[in-house]
C-alpha positions as CSV (number, residue, x, y, z in Angstrom):
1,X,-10.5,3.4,-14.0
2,X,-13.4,2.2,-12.1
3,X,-12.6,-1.5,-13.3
4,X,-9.5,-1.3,-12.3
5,X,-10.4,-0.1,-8.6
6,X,-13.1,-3.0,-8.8
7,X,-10.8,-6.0,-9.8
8,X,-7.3,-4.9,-11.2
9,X,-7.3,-8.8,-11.6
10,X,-9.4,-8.5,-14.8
11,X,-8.3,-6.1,-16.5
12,X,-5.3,-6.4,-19.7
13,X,-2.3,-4.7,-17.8
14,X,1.6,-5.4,-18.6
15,X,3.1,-7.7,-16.2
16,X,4.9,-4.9,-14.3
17,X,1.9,-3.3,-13.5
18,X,0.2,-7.1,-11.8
19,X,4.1,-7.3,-9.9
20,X,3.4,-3.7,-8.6
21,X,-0.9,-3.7,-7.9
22,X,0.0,-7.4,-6.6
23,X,2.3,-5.4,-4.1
24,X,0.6,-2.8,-3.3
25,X,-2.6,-4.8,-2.4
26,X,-0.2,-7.0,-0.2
27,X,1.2,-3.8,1.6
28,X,-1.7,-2.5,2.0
29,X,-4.0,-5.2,3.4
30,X,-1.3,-7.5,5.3
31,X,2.3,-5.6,5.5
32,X,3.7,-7.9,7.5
33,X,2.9,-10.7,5.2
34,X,5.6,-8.9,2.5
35,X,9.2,-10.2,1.9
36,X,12.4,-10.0,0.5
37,X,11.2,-12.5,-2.5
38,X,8.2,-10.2,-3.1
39,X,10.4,-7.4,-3.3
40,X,12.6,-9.5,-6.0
41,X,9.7,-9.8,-8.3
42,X,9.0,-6.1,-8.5
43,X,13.0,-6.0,-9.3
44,X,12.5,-8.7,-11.8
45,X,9.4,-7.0,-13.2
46,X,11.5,-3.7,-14.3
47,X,11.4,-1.3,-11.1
48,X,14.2,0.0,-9.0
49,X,15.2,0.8,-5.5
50,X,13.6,4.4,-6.1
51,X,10.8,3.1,-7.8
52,X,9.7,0.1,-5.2
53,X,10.4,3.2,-2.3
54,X,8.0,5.5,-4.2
55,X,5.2,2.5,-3.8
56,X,5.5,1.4,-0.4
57,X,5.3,5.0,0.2
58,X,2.4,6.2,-1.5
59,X,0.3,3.0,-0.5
60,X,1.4,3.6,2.8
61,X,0.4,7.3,2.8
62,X,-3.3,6.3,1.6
63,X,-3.7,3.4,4.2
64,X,-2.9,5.5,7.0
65,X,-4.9,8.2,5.8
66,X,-7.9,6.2,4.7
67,X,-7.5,4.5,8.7
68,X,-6.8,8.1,10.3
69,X,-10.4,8.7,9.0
70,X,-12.1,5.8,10.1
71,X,-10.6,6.3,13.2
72,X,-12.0,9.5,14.3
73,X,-15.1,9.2,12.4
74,X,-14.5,11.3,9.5
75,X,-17.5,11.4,7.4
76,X,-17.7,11.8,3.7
77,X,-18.9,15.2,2.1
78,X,-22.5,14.8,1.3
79,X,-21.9,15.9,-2.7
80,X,-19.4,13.0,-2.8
81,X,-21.8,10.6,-1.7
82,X,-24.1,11.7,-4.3
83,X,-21.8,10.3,-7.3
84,X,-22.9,7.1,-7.8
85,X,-19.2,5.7,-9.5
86,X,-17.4,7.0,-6.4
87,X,-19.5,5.6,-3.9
88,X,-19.0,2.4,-6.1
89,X,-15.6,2.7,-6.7
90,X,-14.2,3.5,-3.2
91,X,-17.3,1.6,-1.4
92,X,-17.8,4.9,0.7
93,X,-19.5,4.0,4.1
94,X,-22.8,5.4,4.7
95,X,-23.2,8.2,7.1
96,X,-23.1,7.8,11.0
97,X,-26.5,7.7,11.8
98,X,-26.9,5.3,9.4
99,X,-24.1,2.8,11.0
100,X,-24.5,0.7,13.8
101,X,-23.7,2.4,17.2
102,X,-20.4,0.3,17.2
103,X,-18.8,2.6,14.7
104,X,-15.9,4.9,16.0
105,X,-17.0,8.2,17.8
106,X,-16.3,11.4,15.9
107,X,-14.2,14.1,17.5
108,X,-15.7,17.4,18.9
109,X,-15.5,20.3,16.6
């Protein structure tokens, strides 16, 4: 799993799993960037209407949520930070007084 969250580029997967991870990086890094072709290839990789709504969704879900967080300075539970694989994996940032003062300001409590 942690491979695949590195570089999803190197690992054997079928080629309807490249057509969807290729999407789903493209949704959720440039959006606007997607396009009626891009949805064609998921179509012609094997996924339907439902299927295609279920990941824009979900990737959509975990972008806001992961920018919600940035946003208002959400830090990271301290045992978290202690797994090395899931700092790894998800590139957790370090804690705020360990970030430069430009980072965003955490909301009062």
């Amino acid at each position: 799993m942690l491979t695949l969250a590195r570089n999803w580029r190197d690992v054997p997967l079928s080629e309807a799993d490249r057509a969807m991870l290729a999407y789903v990086e493209l949704v959720a890094l440039t959006p606007s960037a997607a396009t009626a072709e891009h949805l064609t290839t998921l179509r012609q990789a094997g996924f339907g209407d439902p299927e295609i709504f279920e990941i824009v969704m979900v990737t959509a879900y975990y972008s806001l949520r992961c920018r919600m967080a940035d946003g208002l300075g959400v830090e990271i539970d301290s045992r978290l930070r202690q797994d090395a694989t899931l700092v790894e994996a998800f590139a957790f940032r370090p804690p705020s007084e360990e970030r430069a003062s430009s980072a965003a300001p955490r909301l009062s409590q």
